[in-house]
C-alpha positions in Angstrom: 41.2 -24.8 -13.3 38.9 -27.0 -10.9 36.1 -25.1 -10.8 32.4 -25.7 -13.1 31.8 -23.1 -15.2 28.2 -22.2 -15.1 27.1 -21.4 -18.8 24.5 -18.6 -18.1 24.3 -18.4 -22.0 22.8 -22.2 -22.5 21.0 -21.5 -19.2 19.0 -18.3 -20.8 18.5 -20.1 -24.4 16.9 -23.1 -21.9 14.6 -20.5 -20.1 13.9 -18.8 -23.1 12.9 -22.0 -24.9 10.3 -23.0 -22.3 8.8 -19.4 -21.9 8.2 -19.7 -25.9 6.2 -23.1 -25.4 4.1 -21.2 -22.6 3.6 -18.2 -24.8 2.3 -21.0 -27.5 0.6 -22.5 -25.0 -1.2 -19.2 -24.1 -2.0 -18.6 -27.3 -3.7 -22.1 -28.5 -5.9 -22.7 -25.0 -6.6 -18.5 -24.2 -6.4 -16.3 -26.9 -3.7 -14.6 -25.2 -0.8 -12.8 -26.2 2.0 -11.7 -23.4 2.9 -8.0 -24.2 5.9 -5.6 -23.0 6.3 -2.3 -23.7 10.0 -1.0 -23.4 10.8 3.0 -23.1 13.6 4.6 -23.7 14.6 8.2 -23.3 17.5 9.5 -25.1 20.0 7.8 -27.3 22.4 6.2 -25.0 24.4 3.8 -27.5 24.4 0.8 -24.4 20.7 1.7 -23.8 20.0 1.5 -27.9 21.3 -2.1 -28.3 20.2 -4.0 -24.5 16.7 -2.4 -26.1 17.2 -3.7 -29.4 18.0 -7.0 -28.0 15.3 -7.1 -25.5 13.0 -6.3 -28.9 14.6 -9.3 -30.8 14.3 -12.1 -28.1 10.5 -10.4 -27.3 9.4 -11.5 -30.4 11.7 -14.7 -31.0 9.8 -16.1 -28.1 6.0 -14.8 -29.8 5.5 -12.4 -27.6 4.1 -8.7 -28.6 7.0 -5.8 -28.4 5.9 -2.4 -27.8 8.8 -0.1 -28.2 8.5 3.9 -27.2 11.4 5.7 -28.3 11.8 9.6 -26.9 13.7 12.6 -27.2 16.4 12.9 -24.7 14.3 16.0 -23.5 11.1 14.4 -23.1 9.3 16.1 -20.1 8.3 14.4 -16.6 4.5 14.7 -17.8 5.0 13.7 -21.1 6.7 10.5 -19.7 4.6 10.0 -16.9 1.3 10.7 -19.3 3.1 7.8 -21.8 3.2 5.2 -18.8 -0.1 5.9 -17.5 -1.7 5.0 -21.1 1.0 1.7 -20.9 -0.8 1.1 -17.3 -4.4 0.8 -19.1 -3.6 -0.9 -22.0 -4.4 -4.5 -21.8 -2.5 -6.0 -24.2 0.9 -4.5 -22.1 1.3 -7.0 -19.5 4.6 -5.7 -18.3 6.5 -1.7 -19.0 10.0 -1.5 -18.3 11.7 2.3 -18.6 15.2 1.9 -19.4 17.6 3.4 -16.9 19.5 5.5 -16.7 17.1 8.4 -17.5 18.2 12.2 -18.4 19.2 14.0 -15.2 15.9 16.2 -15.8 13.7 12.9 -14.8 13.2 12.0 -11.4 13.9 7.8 -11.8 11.5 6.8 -8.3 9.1 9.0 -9.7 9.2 7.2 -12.8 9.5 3.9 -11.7 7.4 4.0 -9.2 4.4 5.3 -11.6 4.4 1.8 -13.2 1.8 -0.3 -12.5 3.2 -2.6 -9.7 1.6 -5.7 -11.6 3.0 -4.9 -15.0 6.4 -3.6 -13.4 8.5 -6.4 -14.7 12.0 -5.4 -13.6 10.9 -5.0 -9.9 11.7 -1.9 -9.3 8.6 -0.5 -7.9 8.1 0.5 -4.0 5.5 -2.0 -3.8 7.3 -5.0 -5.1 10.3 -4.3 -2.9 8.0 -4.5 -0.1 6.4 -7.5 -1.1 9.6 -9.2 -1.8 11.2 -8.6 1.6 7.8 -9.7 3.8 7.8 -13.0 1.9 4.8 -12.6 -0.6 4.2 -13.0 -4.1 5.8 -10.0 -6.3 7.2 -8.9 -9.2 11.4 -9.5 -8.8 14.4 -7.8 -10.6 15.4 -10.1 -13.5 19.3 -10.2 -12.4 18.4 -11.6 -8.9 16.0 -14.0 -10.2 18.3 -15.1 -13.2 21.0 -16.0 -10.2 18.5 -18.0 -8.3 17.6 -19.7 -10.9 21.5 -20.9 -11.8 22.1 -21.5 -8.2 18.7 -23.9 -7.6 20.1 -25.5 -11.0 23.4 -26.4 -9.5 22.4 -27.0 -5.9 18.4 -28.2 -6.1 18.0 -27.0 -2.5 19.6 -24.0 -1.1 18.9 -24.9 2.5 20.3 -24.1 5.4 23.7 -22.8 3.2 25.6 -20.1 4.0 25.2 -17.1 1.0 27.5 -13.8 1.2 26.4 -11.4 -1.2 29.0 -8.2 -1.9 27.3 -5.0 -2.9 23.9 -3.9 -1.4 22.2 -1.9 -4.5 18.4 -1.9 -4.8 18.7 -3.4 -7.8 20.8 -6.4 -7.5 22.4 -6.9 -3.9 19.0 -6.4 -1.2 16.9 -8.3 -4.0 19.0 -11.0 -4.2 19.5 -11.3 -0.3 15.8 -11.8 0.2 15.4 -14.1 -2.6 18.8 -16.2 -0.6 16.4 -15.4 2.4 13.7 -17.0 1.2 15.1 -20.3 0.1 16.5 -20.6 3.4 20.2 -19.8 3.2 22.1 -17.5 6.0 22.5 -14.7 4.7 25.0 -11.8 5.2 25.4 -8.6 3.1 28.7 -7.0 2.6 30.0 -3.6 1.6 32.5 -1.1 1.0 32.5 -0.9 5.4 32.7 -4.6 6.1 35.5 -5.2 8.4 37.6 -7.9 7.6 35.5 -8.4 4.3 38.2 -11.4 2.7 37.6 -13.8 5.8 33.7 -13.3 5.7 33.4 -14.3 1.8 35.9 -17.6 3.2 32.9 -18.2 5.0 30.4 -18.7 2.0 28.9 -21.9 -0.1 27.2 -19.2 -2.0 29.1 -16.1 -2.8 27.6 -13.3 -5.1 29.5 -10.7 -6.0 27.2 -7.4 -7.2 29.8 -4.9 -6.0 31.0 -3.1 -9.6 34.3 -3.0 -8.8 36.9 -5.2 -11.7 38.2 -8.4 -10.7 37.5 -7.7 -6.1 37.0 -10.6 -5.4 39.9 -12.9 -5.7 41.3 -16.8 -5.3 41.8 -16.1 -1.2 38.5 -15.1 -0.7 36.6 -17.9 -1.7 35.9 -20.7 0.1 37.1 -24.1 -1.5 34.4 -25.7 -3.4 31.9 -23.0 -3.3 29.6 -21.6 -6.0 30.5 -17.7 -6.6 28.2 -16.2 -8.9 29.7 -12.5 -10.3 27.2 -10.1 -11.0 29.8 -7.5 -12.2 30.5 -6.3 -16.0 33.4 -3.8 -15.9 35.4 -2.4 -19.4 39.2 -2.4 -18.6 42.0 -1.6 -20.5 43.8 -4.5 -22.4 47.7 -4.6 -22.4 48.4 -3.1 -25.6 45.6 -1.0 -26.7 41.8 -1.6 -26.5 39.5 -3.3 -23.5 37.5 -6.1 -22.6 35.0 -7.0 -20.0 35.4 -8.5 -16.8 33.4 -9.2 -13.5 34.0 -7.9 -9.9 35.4 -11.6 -9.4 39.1 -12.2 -10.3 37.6 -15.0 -12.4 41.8 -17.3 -12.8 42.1 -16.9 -9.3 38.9 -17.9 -8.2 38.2 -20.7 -10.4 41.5 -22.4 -8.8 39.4 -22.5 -6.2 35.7 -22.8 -6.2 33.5 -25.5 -6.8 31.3 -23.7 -10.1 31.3 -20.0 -10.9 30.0 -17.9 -13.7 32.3 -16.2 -16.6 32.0 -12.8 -17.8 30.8 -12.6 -20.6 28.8 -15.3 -20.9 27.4 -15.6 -16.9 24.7 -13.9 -15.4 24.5 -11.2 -18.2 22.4 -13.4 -20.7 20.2 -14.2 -17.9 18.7 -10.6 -17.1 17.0 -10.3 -20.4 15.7 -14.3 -20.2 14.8 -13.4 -17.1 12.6 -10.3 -17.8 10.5 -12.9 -20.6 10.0 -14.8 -17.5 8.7 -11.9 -16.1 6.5 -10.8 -18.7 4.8 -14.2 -18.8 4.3 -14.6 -15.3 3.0 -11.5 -15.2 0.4 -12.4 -17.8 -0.5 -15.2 -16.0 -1.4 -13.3 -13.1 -3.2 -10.8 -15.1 -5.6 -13.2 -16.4 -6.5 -15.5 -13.6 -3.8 -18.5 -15.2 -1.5 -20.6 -13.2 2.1 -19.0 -13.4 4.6 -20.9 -15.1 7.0 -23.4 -13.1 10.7 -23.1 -12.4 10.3 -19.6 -13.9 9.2 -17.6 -10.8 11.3 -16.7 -7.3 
């Protein structure tokens, strides 16, 4: 194996370190206490633990953790009523609703009744829009925690050539504009691209966000790039059980490019880091304070 392995678990324990120090900061010069509140609806057993998680690392880095726990048959208004309340309180800097929601709840409606300054995963109409005409918003933890390993690896991004595989709203359009922004070229691919194995060839940067095991193999990458796999998929293990892999054939790949994440252990520790980040800055903004560096888009 040639290629770096980018450890996305030291990476978040690094970003998760300096957001504590701001928090402390906060607290000794402001009085101030970064809050999020987390909902969740239902009792999803994935939904339970990523909660309980983001819970632990909330308060690890001495920030206040509001957590709402509701039936699986909560109503619209109920919800709705819950996040409005979330919207005035002021020591909530940021709400995040854990998706997915029961099929009853309409998820845009939802989302998109979140405060767009306290909406700290991104999600919300407005910080879409603000993302893609280049001003200052609120942006989805995954994306940023991606940008954030490939500015670590590279410094500048300029002028590179970034393929990202999978267009979702929540991971692939974000983390074109963020590419976009730091002045790569950027193309999007998709289950339509023609020819999709020589366009990846073509890539210093490749993400792959597509949700599909092990895709992206060893003759699609271009030698010495950085490919950064979003994916977490469960397949079956010769022999009985499973384990988790990315949408990147990670043997294959690593044969080949210059630094790429593992899964576990990649991008997936970053998304929770990430939405500390988010918290804080969102704080910062909140009260007038400068935001804190290397931790924003």
């Amino acid at each position: 194996m040639t290629a770096r392995k980018i450890d996305g678990k030291a990476f978040a324990a690094k970003v998760r370190a300096q957001v504590a120090t701001e928090v402390s900061q906060l607290k000794a010069a402001h009085g101030i206490t970064p809050g999020l509140a987390v909902v969740l609806v239902g009792e999803d057993p994935a939904s339970e633990v990523y909660v309980r998680n983001k819970g632990k690392q909330t308060i690890e880095c001495g920030m206040a953790s509001f957590e709402h726990k509701l039936a699986a048959d909560t109503s619209e208004s109920a919800l709705l009523d819950l996040i409005s309340n979330l919207n005035n309180d002021p020591q909530v800097h940021g709400i995040l609703v854990q998706l997915p929601l029961p099929g009853h709840l309409n998820e845009d409606l939802v989302i998109n009744a979140i405060a767009p300054e306290k909406d700290v995963d991104g999600f919300h109409i407005s910080n879409v829009g603000l993302l893609a005409t280049g001003q200052k918003a609120m942006v989805p933890c995954t994306p940023l925690g991606c940008l954030m390993m490939l500015r670590e690896e590279h410094g500048s991004l300029s002028g590179m050539n970034a393929v990202v595989v999978g267009r979702s709203n929540i991971v692939g359009k974000p983390m074109a504009q963020l590419l976009l922004r730091d002045s790569c070229t950027v193309t999007i691919a998709h289950s339509r691209t023609r020819d999709i194995e020589a366009l990846c060839r073509t890539a210093d940067i490749l993400v792959a966000a597509v949700g599909r095991p092990q895709m992206v193999t060893g003759d699609w990458v271009k030698p010495g790039a950085t490919v950064i796999d979003v994916g977490i998929n469960r397949i079956e293990k010769e022999g009985g059980g499973t384990r988790l892999v990315g949408d990147v054939d990670f043997d294959s790949a690593a044969e080949v490019a210059g630094a790429i994440t593992p899964v576990p252990g990649g991008v997936g520790p970053m998304t929770i880091a990430c939405l500390l980040a988010n918290t804080l800055t969102a704080c910062c903004r909140a009260n007038g304070l400068p935001e804190p560096e290397g931790l924003t888009a």
